[in-house]
C-alpha positions in Angstrom: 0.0 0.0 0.0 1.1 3.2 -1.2 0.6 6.6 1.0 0.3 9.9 -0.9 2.2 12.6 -0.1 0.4 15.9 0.2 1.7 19.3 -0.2 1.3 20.1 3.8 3.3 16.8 4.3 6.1 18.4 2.1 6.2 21.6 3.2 6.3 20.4 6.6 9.1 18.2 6.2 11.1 21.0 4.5 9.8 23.6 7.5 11.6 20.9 10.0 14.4 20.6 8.2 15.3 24.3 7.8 14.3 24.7 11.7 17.6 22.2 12.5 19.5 23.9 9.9 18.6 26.9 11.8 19.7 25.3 15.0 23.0 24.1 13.9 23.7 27.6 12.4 22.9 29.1 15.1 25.0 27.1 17.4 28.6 27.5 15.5 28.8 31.3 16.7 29.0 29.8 20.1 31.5 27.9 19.3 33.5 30.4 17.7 33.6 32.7 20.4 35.2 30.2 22.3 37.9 30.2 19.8 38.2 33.5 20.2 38.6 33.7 23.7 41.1 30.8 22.9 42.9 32.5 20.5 42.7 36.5 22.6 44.2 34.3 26.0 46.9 32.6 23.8 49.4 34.9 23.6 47.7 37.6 26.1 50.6 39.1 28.1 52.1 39.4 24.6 49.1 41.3 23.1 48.4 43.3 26.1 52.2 44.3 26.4 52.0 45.6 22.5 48.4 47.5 23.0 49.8 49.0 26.5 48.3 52.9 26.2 50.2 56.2 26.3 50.9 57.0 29.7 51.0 53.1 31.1 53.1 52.8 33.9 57.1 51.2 33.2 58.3 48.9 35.1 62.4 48.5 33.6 61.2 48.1 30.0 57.6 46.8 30.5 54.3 47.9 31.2 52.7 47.3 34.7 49.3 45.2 33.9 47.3 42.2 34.9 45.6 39.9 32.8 42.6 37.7 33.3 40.2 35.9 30.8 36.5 36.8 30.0 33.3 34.5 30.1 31.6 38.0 28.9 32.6 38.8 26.9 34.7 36.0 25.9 38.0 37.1 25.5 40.8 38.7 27.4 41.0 42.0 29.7 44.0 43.8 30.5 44.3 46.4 33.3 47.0 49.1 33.1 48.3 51.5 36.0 48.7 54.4 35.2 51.3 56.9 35.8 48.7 59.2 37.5 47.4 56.5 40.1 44.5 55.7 38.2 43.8 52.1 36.0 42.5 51.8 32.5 40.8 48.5 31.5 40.6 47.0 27.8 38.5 44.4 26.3 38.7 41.8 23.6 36.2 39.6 22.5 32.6 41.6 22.2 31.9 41.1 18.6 32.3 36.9 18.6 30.1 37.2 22.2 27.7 39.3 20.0 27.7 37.1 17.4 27.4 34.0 19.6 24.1 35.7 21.7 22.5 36.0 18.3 23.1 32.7 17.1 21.7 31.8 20.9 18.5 33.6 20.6 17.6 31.7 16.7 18.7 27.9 18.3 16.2 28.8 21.0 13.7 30.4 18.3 14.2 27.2 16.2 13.3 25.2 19.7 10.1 27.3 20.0 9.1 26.7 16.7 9.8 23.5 16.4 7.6 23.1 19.9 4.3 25.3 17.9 4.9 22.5 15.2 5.5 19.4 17.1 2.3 17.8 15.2 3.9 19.1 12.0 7.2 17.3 12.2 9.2 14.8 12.6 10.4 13.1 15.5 14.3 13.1 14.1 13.9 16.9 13.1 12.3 17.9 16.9 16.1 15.8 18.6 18.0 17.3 16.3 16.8 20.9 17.3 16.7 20.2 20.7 20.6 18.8 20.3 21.8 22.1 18.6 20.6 24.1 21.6 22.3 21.3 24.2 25.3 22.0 22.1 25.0 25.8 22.0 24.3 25.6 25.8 27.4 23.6 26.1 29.5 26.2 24.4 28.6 28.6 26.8 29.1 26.8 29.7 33.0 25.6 27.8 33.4 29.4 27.5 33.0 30.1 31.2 34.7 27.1 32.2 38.0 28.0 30.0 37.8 31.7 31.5 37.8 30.6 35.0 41.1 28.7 34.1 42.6 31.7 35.0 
């Protein structure tokens, strides 16, 4: 016996599909700002020493600053003193963070539609949605746990 295939069948087959496309998309910024922050805490004394500001305090013939890496953003601060007293903070990593809160937001859109189509699709398409968003959570919580390394 042979089952025919309607249009609504197709169409939501395809929706389903493009919903854990949408997931998966969504959750690779995640993952990239963790090779960011990677990348930013790799060689960070190095890059903070270069980007040092006028008027960073010497120390012989380097500049007085701390480092530490970011969960959020997810990159790499560095705090200079100052000559005056004071300290001046800068930041890596907010454009990969940005990027990796918007791809956040559509894997959880992708979850909520998939949820006001559950009817509509198929088993297989409503996992695989729901694993995108596990992964992208995962990122997140890999991106807090690297940045409490130290």
């Amino acid at each position: 016996m042979t089952r025919n295939v309607t249009r609504q069948d197709t169409s939501s087959t395809v929706r389903g599909w493009l919903l854990v496309a949408a997931g998966f998309l969504g959750m690779l910024p995640v993952w990239g700002a963790l090779v960011s922050q990677y990348v930013d805490a790799r060689d960070a004394y190095t890059d903070c020493a270069a980007d040092a500001p006028t008027g960073a305090t010497l120390v012989g013939d380097t500049y007085r600053f701390a480092v530490e890496r970011t969960s959020f953003p997810a990159g790499r601060q560095c705090i200079y003193d100052m000559q005056d007293g004071t300290l001046v903070t800068t930041q890596s990593g907010w454009t990969p963070t940005i990027w990796a809160i918007a791809g956040t937001v559509v894997c959880v859109a992708a979850v909520v539609v998939i949820w006001l189509l559950w009817r509509r699709t198929a088993a297989m398409q409503r996992l695989l949605v729901h694993v995108a968003l596990v992964f992208a959570a995962l990122g997140w919580v890999s991106i807090a746990w690297f940045a409490s390394l130290g």
